[in-house]
C-alpha positions, -999 to 999 in steps of 0.1 A, spaced: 167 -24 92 140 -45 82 101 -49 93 85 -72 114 87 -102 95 56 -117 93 36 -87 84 -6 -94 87 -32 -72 72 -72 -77 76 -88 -70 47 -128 -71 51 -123 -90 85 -97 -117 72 -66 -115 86 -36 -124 61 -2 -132 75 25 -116 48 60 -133 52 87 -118 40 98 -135 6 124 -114 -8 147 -84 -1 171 -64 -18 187 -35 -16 164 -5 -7 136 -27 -5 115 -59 8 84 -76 -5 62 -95 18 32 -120 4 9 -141 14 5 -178 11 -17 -180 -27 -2 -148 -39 -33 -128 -39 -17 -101 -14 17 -83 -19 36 -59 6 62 -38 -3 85 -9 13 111 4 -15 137 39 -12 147 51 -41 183 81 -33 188 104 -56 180 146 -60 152 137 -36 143 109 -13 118 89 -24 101 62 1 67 39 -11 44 15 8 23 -3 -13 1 -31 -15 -11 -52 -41 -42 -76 -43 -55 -98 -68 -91 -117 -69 -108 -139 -93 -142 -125 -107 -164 -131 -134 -160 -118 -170 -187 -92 -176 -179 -97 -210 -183 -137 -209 -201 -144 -176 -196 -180 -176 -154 -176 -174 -139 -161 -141 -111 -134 -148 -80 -125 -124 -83 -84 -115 -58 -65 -95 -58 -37 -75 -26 -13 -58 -26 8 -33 4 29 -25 16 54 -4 47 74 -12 71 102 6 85 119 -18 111 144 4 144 167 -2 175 149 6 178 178 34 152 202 50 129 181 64 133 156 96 115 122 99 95 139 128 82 171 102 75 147 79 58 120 100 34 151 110 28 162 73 15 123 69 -6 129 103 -20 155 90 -26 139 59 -41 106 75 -61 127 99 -78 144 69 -87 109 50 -96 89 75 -120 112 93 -158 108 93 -152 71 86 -133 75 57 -157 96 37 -128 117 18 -118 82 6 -157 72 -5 -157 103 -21 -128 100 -39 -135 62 -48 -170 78 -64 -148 99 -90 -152 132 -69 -123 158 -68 
């Protein structure tokens, strides 16, 4: 089973439609148009089940080391479900992630600010 295909994300109020551009087994890879924006869901079977979302966006910037050039930089961002192949349902571990997405995204996101600022 497959996502929607086109996924869109808005990324500081642009929204970015990610066609699909490749499957294979276990897993899919959505992009957008230039490149700059990568989705993509991958499973990995084994001793455990392992399940990742992840998202990868690039930008030109300058060079702090030669202001004058522009660099490329990249970023990830990735969520993964790492679970026992037996013991927990999708429905106990969807709530685990609730849980989890309650915690960080509460008072605005200020667990994620914090964590961003190097704190622990």
């Amino acid at each position: 089973m497959s996502f929607t295909d086109p996924q869109s994300i808005t990324i500081s109020a642009v929204t970015t439609p990610l066609p699909r551009v490749s499957t294979g087994q276990n897993e899919g890879l959505y992009s957008s148009a230039d490149g700059t924006i990568d989705l993509s869901a991958s499973h990995a079977y084994g001793k455990r089940t392992r399940r990742v979302l992840r998202l990868d966006h690039t930008k030109i910037t300058s060079d702090p080391f030669r202001p004058s050039e522009n660099t490329e930089v990249s970023m990830s961002n990735y969520m993964v479900f790492d679970l026992p192949v037996v013991g927990y349902t999708n429905a106990e571990a969807k709530a685990v992630y609730t849980g989890f997405k309650t915690l960080y995204t509460a008072s605005s996101d200020a667990l994620i600010d914090k964590l961003l600022g190097g704190e622990n």
